[in-house]
N, C-alpha and C positions, 0 to 999 in steps of 0.2 A: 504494500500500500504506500502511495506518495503523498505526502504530507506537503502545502502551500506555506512558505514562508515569506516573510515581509522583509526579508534581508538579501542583500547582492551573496554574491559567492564569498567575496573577500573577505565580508563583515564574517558571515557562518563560519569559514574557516579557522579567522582572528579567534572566534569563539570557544572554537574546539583544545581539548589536551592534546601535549604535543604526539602520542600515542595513536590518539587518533586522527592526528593531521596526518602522522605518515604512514598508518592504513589508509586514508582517503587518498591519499597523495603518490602511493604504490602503482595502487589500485589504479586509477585515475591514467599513470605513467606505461603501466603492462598495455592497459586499454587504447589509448590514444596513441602509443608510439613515438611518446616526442621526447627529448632529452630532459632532464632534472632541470637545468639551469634556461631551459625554458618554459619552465611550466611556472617558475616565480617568474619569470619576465611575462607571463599570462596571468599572473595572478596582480601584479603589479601594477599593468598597465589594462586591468580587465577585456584582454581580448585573444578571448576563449572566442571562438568559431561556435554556429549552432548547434550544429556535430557534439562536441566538446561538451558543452554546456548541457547538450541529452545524458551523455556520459555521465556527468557529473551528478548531475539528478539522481540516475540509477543508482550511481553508488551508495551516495547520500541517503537515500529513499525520501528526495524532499525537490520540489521547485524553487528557482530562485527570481527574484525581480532583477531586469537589467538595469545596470550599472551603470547606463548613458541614458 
């Protein structure tokens, strides 16, 4: 079940233990195929692709509001 949140990605993440930032941040990483040190330059600069941002949902089990 997907849970709607009133928060960007950034904000949720900021949120999280660091334990579970990098089970989400793994995860996220196996999934999407992109390097570490670009996934803070997406998380940073909020540009996650819509792709990405499905991803990210799933993992989460949560929607997020965009960030622009």
């Amino acid at each position: 079940m997907t849970t709607k949140t009133d928060l960007t990605f950034f904000d949720y993440y900021n949120s999280l233990l660091d334990d579970e930032k990098k089970m989400v941040r793994n995860q996220f990483l196996a999934a999407a195929g992109i390097s570490y040190p670009g996934f803070y330059k997406k998380l940073k600069y909020g540009s996650f692709t819509p792709l990405e941002m499905d991803a990210l949902a799933s993992i989460c089990k949560t929607s997020f509001v965009s960030a622009k």
